[in-house]
C-alpha positions in Angstrom: 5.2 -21.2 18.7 2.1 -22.5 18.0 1.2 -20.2 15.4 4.3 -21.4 13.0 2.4 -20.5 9.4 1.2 -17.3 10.6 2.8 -14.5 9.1 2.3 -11.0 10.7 2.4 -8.7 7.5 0.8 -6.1 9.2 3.3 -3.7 7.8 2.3 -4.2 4.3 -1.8 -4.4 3.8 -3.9 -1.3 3.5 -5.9 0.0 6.7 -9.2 -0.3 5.4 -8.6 -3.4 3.6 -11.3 -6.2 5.0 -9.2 -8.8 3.2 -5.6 -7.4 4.4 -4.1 -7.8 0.9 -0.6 -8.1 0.7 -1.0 -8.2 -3.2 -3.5 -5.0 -3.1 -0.6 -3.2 -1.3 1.7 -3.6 -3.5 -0.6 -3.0 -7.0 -1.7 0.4 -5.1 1.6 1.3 -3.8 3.1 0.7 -7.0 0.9 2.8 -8.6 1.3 5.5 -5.9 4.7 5.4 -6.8 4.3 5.6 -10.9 2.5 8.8 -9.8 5.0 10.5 -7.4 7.4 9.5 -10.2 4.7 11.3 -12.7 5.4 14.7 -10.8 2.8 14.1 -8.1 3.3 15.8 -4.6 3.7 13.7 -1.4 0.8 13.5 1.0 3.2 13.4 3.6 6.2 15.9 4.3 9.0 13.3 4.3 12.9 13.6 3.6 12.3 10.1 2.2 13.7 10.3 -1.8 12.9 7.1 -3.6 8.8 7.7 -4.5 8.7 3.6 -3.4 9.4 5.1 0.5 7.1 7.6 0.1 4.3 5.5 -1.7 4.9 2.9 0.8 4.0 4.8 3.6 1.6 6.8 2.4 -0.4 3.6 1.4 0.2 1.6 5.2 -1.5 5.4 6.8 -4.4 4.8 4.3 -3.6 7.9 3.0 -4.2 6.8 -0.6 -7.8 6.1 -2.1 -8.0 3.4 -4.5 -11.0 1.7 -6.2 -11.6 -2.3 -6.6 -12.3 -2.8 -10.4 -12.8 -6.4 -12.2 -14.6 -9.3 -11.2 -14.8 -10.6 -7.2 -13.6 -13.7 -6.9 -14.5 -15.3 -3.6 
């Protein structure tokens, strides 16, 4: 291949993400999941049962809005 240090994580960035962030996916997941674990209702109807699964997805559909806070560093 002669690709050999690309990695296709295509799976785990965020749709709208210009930057595809595997490390934004997770932070937002993560606190999709805190959420669902909160109480929060699914976006999605799933038979999933770990709020990961269901945070997980819901964040690769771009189902979940999220804010950038902080400084950008470029």
């Amino acid at each position: 291949m002669a690709d050999e240090g690309f990695r296709n994580n295509a799976h785990c960035t965020i749709p709208d993400d210009p930057e595809q962030s595997t490390y934004r996916f997770i932070v937002v997941a993560s606190k999709r999941a805190r959420q669902l674990q909160g109480g929060a209702r699914p976006i999605l109807p799933t038979s999933a049962k770990k709020p990961t699964m269901i945070a997980t997805e819901e964040v690769r559909r771009g189902l979940v809005k999220y804010t950038l806070t902080g400084p950008v560093l470029h």
